[in-house]
C-alpha positions, 0 to 999 in steps of 0.5 A: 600938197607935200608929202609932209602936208599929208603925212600931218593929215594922217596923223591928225586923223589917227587922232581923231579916230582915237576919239571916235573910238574912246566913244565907240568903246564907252558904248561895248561898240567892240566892231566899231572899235575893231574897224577904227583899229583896223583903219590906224593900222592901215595908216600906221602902214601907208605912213612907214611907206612915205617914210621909206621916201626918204622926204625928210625927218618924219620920226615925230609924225611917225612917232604919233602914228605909233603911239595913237595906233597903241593906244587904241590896241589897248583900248580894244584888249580893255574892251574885250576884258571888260566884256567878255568877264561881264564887267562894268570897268577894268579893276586894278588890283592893289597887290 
């Protein structure tokens, strides 16, 4: 396995984590999603090392590394303003 070979997996598992934590948030589960969120950053860090190789054009991969990291930021600021205003969704207001 290359480098790029790993790095896809990584992705591909952030992916996956962002899953698990869409359904762990639906669930309140605020550790579990503090877990997941911690294991992306995690990946978030090992990936910009593998970058720091210098093995090639890997910005899109990073790119979703990113963007699936701040996904599940959100999803965890969301959960906490649900839970802790005893809420049933996030409102948006319409002014």
């Amino acid at each position: 396995m290359n480098e790029k070979e790993y790095l896809g997996g990584l992705v591909d598992f952030t992916g996956e984590l962002g899953r698990l934590g869409i359904a762990k948030a639906t669930t309140r589960d605020i550790e579990a999603v503090k877990g997941i969120l911690s294991t992306m950053i995690i990946i978030r860090d090992v990936a910009l090392q593998i970058n720091n190789f210098q093995i090639g054009n890997l910005n899109k991969k990073l790119e979703a590394v990113f963007t699936n990291t701040r996904k599940m930021e959100n999803t965890m600021y969301e959960l906490i303003l649900v839970t802790s205003t005893n809420r049933r969704s996030i409102e948006l207001s319409s002014t």
